[in-house]
C-alpha positions in Angstrom: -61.5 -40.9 43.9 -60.4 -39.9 40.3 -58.1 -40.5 38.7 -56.7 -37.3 36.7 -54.0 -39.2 34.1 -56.7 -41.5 33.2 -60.1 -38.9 33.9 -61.9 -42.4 34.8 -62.1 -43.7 38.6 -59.8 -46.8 37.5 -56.7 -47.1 39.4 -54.0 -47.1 36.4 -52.8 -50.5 35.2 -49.6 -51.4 36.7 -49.1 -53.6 34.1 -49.0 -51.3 31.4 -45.5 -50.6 29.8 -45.1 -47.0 28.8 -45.0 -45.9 25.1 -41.8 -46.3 22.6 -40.7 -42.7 22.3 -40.6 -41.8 18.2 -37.8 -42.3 16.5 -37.2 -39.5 13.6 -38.7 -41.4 10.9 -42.1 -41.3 13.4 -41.4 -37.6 14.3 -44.1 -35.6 12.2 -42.6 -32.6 10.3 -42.9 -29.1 11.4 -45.1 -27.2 10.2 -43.9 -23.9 8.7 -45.0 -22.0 11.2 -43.5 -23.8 14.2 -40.1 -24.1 12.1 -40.3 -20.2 12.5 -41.0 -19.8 15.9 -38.4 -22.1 17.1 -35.7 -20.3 14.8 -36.9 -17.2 16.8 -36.4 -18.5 20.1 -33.3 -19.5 19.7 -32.1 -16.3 17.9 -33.6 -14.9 20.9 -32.2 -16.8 23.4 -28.7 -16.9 21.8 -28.9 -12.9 21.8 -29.9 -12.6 25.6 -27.6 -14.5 26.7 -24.7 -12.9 24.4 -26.4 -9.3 25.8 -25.7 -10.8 29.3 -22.5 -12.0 28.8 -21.4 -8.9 27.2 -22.8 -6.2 30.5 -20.4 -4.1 31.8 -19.7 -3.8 35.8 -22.2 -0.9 36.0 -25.2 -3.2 34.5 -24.6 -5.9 36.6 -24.7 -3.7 39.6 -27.6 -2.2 38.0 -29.8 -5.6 37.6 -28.6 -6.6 41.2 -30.0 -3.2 42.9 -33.0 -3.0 40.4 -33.6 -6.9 41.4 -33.3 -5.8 45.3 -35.1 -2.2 45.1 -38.1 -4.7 43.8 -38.5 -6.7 46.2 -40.9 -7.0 49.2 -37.9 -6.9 51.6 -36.5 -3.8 50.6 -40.3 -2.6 51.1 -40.8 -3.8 54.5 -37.3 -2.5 55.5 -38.2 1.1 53.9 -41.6 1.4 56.0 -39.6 -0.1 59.3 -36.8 2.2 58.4 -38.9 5.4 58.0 -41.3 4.7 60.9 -38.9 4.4 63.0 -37.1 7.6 61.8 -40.1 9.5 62.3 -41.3 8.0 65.7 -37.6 8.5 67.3 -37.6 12.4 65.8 -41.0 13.1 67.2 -39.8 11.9 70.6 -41.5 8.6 71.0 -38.8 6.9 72.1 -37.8 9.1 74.6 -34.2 9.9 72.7 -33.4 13.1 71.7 -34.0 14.1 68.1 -31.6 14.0 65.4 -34.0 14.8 62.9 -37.3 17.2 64.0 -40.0 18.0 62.5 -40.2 18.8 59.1 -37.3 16.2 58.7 -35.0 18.1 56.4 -32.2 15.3 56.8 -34.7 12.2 56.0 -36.1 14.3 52.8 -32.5 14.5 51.6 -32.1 10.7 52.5 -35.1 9.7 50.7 -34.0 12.0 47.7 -30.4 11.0 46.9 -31.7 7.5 47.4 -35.1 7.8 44.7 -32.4 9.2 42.4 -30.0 6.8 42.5 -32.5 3.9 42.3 -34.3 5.8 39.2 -30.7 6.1 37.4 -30.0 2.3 38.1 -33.5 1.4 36.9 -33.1 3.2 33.5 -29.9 1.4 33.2 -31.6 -1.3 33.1 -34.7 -0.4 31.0 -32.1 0.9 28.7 -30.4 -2.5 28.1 -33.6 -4.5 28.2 -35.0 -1.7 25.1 -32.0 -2.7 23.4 -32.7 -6.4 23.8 -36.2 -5.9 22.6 -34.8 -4.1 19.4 -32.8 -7.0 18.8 -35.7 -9.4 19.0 -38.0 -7.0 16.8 -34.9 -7.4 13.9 -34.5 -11.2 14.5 -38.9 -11.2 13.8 -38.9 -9.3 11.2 -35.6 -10.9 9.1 -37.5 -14.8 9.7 -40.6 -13.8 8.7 
């Protein structure tokens, strides 16, 4: 068997104490670059987290449905939903339709609903752009 923290096939030594961690003296200095990109992230992270705390009612509702409309759920209840529309309308069940053929009612259904998703998607898009812009300031003003 091997042994992947050691890459050799000896058990490790139970013995063995683990290293010291550095103390700051110890700590080897950033390098110029790495001093740069850590400023950034934490500019960054700093401004998403203002940008989050700062959405209005409408935003958050916006992430939430965008975060739903996205996921596989909401897929497999779309193809159950409409399947079963379209089975029941063409008479498979027996019931009478509410709905025949060319469905005029579930086009309208599927249409006020596309459009409200696509509004609460480019809510979203809208605030995440912004966000971006931030970051693209932030980069350019370090460097």
């Amino acid at each position: 068997m091997l042994f992947a923290s050691h890459g050799s096939l000896m058990p490790p030594d139970p013995t063995r104490q683990p290293a010291a961690p550095l103390t700051p003296a110890e700590t080897p200095p950033l390098t110029e670059r790495r001093l740069r990109r850590a400023v950034m992230s934490r500019a960054f992270k700093a401004m998403k987290a203002q940008k989050a705390a700062d959405r209005t009612t409408t935003e958050r509702l916006a992430d939430l449905l965008t975060e739903l409309a996205s996921s596989t759920p909401f897929l497999i209840f779309h193809v159950l939903w409409f399947a079963t529309w379209i089975a029941w309308n063409l008479g498979a069940f027996g019931l009478p339709p509410f709905d025949p053929y060319p469905f005029g009612f579930l086009t309208l259904v599927v249409s006020l609903e596309a459009i409200f998703l696509s509004i609460f998607v480019l809510l979203g898009q809208r605030r995440e752009g912004a966000i971006a812009e931030l970051r693209e300031e932030v980069t350019l003003a370090v460097i």
